[in-house]
C-alpha positions as CSV (number, residue, x, y, z in Angstrom):
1,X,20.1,10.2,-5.5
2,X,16.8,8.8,-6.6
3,X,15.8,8.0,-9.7
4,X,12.3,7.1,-9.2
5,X,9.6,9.8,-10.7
6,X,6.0,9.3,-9.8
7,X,3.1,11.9,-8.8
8,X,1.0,9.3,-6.7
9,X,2.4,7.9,-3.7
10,X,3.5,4.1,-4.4
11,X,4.9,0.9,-2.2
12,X,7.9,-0.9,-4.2
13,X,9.1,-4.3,-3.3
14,X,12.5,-4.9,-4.9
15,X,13.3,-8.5,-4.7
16,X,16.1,-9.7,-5.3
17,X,19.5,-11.7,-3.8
18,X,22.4,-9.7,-4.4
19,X,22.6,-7.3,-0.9
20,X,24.4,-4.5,-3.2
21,X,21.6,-4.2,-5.9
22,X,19.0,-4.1,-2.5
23,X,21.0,-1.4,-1.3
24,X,21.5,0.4,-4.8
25,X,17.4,-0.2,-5.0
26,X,16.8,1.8,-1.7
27,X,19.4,4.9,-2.9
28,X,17.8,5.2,-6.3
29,X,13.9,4.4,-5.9
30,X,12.9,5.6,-2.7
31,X,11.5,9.3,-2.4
32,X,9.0,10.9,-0.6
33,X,5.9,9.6,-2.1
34,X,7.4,6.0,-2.9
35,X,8.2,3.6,0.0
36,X,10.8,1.3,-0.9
37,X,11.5,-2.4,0.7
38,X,13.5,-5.6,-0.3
39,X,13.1,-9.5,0.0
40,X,16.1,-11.3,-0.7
41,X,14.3,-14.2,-2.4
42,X,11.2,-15.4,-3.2
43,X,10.0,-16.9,-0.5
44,X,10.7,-13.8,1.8
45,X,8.7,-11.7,-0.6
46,X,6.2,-14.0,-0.2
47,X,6.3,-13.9,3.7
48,X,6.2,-9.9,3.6
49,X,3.0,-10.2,0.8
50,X,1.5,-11.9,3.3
51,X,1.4,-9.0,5.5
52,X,0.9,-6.0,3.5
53,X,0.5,-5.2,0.0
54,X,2.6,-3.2,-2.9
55,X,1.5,-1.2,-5.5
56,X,4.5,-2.7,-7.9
57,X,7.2,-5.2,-7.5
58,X,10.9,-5.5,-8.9
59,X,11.8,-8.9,-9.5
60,X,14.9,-10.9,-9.9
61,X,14.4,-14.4,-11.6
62,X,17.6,-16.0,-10.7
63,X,17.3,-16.7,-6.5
64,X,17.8,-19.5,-4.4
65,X,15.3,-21.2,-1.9
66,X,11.8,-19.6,-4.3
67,X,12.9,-17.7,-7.7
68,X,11.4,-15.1,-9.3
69,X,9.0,-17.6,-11.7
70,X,7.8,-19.1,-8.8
71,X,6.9,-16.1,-7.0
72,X,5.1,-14.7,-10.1
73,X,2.8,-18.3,-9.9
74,X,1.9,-17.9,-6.3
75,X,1.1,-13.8,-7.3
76,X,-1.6,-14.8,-10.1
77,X,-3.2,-17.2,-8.3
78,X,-3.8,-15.3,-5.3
79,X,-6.8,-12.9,-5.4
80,X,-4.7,-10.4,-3.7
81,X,-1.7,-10.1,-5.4
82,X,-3.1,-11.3,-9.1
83,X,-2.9,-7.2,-10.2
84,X,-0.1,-5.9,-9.1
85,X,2.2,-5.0,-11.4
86,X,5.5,-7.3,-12.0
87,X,8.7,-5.9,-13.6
88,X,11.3,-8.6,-13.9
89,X,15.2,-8.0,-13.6
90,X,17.5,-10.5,-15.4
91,X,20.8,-10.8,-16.0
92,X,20.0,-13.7,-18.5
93,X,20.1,-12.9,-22.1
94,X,17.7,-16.0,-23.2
95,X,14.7,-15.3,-24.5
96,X,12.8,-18.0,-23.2
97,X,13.6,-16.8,-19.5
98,X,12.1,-13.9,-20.5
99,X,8.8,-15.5,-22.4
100,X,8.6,-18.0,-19.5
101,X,8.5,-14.8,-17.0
102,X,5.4,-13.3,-19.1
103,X,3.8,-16.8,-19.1
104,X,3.7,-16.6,-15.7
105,X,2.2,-12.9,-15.4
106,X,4.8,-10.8,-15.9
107,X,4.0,-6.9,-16.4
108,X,7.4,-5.9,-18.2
109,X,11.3,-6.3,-17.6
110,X,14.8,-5.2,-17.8
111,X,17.6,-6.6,-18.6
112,X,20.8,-6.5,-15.7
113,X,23.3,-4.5,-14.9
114,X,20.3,-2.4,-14.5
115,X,20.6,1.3,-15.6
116,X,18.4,3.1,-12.8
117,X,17.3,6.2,-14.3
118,X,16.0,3.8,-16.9
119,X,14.2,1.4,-14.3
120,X,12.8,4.3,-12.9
121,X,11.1,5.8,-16.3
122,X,9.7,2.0,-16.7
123,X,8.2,1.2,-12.9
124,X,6.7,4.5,-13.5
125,X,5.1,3.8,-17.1
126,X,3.9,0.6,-15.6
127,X,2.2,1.8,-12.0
128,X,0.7,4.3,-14.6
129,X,-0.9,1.6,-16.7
130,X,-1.5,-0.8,-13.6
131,X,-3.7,2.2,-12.0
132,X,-5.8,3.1,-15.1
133,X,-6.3,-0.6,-15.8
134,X,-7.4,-1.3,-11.9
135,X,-9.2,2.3,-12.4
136,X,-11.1,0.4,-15.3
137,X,-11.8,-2.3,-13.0
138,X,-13.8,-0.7,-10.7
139,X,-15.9,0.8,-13.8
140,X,-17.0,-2.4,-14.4
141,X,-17.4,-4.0,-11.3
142,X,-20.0,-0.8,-10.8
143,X,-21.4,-1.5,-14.1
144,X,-22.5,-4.8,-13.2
145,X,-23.8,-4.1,-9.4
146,X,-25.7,-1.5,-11.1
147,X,-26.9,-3.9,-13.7
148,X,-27.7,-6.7,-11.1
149,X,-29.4,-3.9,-8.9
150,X,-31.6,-3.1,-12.0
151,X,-32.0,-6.9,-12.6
152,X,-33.7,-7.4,-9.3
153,X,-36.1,-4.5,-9.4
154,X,-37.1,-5.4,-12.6
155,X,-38.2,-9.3,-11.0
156,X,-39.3,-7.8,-8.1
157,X,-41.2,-5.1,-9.7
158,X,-43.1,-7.9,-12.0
159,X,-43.7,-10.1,-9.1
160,X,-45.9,-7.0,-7.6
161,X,-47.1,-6.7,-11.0
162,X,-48.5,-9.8,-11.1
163,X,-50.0,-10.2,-7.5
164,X,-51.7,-6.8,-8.4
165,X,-53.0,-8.1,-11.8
166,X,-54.1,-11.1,-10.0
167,X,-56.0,-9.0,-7.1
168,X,-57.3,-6.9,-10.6
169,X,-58.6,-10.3,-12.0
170,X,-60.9,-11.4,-9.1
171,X,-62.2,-7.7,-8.6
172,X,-63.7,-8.4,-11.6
173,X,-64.7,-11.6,-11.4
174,X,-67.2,-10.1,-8.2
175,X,-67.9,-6.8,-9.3
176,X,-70.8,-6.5,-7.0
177,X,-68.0,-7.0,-3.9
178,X,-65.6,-4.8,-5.0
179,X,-65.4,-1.6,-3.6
180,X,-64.4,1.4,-6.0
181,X,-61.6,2.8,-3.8
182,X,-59.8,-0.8,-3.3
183,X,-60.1,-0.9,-7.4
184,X,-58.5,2.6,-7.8
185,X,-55.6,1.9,-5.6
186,X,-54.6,-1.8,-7.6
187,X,-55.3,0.0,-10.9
188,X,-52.3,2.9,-9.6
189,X,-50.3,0.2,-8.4
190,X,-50.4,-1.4,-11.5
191,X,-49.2,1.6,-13.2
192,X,-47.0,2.7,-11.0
193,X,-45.6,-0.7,-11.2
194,X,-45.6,-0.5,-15.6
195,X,-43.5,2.9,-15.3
196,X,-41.0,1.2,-13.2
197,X,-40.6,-1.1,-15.4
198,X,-40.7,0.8,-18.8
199,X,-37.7,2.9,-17.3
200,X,-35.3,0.0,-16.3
201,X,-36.3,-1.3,-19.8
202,X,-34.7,2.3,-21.0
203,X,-31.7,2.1,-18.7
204,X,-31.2,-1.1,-20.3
């Protein structure tokens, strides 16, 4: 029976190196909309990350060859991996395992033998989050391409303004070789050029 409630369709990586709780993980998490695989240590999940990607990971701390506090260092430093959600699974009581887990980028834990209905309510709360954080994310990376878009019309716009203040400048310094027409279209270029940049001052 699974456990595991979500309304978007998610990739789990459960990683841990008991083969019962990998099994139990794949009975209770995996449903329809959420694909469920397992790493018996750190350095296979590292190997599998390094082929695809998961929305969230389930992460033991206690494994041999890579453990779970060295996984979670190799996660936040990548570009990659550095926003996916971690939820670490610990039979340790301590404290300090625990603040040494979110010291190295933990997202939330629980605390062994695991209770799976429970595990389930909290990988859902936290792909929740994950997604309207990464959702915020892309807000401001917009934000700022629009902002650096605006930024370069604005220089580009008074790099025009200037040549055509400049072209303005020696009109006037031969009126009797200017013609009227080539006059006209500077002076409408200049303006045009002065709305331009009124507006990016009001989108500003």
């Amino acid at each position: 029976m699974s456990y595991f409630v979500t309304f978007e369709a998610a990739r789990l990586l459960v990683v841990d190196d008991d083969p019962i709780l990998r099994e139990f993980a794949l009975t209770h998490l995996a449903t329809p909309n959420v694909s469920v695989e397992v790493a018996e240590d750190g350095a296979d999940a590292w190997t599998k990350m390094g082929r695809t990607t998961y929305d969230i990971v389930l992460l033991d701390l206690d494994m041999p060859r890579m453990d779970g506090f060295e996984l979670l260092g190799l996660m936040r430093a990548d570009v990659t991996h550095r926003h996916v959600p971690v939820v670490v699974a610990t039979g340790r009581e301590d404290m300090l395992a625990v603040d040494k887990a979110f010291a190295n980028g933990a997202t939330s834990f629980v605390i062994k033998p695991l209770n799976w209905r429970l595990v389930s309510h909290q990988l859902s709360y936290v792909l929740k989050s994950a997604r309207e954080e990464a959702a915020v994310r892309q807000t401001l990376r917009t934000l700022q391409e629009e902002n650096r878009l605006r930024d370069e019309a604005v220089t580009l716009a008074l790099s025009k303004l200037e040549q055509s203040s400049r072209a303005l400048k020696s009109m006037l310094a031969q009126p009797e070789e200017v013609e009227l027409a080539d006059a006209q279209t500077t002076a409408e270029r200049m303006v045009q050029l002065c709305e331009t940049l009124t507006l990016a001052a009001k989108v500003k």
